[in-house]
N, C-alpha and C positions, 0 to 999 in steps of 0.2 A: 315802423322805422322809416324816416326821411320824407315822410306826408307832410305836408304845409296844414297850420291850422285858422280856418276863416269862418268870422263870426257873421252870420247870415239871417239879417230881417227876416222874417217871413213874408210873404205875399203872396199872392193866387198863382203865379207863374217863378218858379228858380231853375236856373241850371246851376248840377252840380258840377263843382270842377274836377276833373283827372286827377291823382295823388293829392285829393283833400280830404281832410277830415272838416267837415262842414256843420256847425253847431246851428242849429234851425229852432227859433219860440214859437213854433205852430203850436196855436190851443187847442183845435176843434173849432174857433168860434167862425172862421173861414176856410171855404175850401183850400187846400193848397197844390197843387202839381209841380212835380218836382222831374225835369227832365235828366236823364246823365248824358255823359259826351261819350261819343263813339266808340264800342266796347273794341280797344283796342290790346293785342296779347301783353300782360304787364301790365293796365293799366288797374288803379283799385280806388274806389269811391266811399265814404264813409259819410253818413247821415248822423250826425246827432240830436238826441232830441233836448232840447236846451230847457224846456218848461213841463207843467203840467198839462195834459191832455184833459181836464175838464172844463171846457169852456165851451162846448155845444158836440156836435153828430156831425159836423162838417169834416169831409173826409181830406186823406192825406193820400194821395196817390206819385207813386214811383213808375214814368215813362223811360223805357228805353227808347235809344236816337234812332232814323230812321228805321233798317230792317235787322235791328238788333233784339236779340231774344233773351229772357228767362233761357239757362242749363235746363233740360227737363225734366223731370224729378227734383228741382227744388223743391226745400220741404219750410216752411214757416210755421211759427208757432204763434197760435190765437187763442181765440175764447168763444165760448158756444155753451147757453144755458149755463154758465157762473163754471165753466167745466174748462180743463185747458183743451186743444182739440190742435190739430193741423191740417195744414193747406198746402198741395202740392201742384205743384205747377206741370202743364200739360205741354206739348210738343207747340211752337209758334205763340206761344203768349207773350205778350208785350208791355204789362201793367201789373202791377203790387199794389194794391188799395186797401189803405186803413180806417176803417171805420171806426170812430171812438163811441163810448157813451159820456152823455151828459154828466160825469158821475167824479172822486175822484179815485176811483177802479181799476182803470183803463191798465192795464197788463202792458202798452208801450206810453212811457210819461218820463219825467226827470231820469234822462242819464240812457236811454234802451238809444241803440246803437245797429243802426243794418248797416252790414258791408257789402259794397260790390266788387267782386274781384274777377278781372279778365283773364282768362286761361289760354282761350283761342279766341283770334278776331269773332266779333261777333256774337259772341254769346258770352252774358253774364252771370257769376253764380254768388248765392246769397248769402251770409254769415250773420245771427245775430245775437245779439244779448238785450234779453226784455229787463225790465224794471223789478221783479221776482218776488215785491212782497205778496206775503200772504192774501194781500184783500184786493189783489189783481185779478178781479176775476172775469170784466168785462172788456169789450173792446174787442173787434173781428179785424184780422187779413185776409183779404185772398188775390187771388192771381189773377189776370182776367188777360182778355187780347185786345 
């Protein structure tokens, strides 16, 4: 409720906006990096993923702004061996990386959605909903610093 919604090119570099729901065509066929604005308390960020994610292993990486953190124990949900699997983020990590497969598999594609929601200055916590068909079975997250 009261998010602004903005349709957003992809390219190698995005900042997301504060209170958007941000619809993003990343394929895989380019890297993408996607920075958010300064986890401020209140503030909440929403990625959408606008396309299919088969169009190459080029990754999709989510930067927090300068010394803004992953909540510790975020937990994400990936794929590992055709398996579902998760990835939980460690104390000072700084980056969410999605790695797809060439395939059309990919566990995040048409429609999967991560939110970022600020609690306290400074630290971000994660919320998602992947794409859920059945032949989702490839395509990794994980956390990194």
């Amino acid at each position: 409720t009261g998010l602004s919604v903005s349709d957003v090119a992809t390219a190698s570099s995005l900042t997301l906006a504060a209170d958007t729901i941000s619809v993003i065509d990343y394929t895989g066929a380019a890297a993408a990096a996607c920075t958010l604005p300064a986890a401020t308390q209140g503030t909440v960020v929403v990625y959408v993923q606008a396309k299919d994610t088969t169009g190459g292993t080029a990754t999709l990486t989510f930067d927090a702004a300068g010394s803004d953190v992953w909540a510790t124990g975020s937990v994400i949900e990936s794929r590992g061996s055709s398996e579902v699997t998760f990835d939980t983020s460690a104390a000072g990590e700084t980056q969410l990386v999605f790695t797809p497969a060439n395939a059309a598999t990919n566990l995040f594609t048409t429609g999967s959605m991560i939110a970022f929601i600020c609690y306290e200055k400074g630290t971000w916590h994660i919320a998602s909903k992947m794409g859920g068909a059945a032949d989702a079975t490839t395509g990794a997250f994980a956390f990194a610093s």
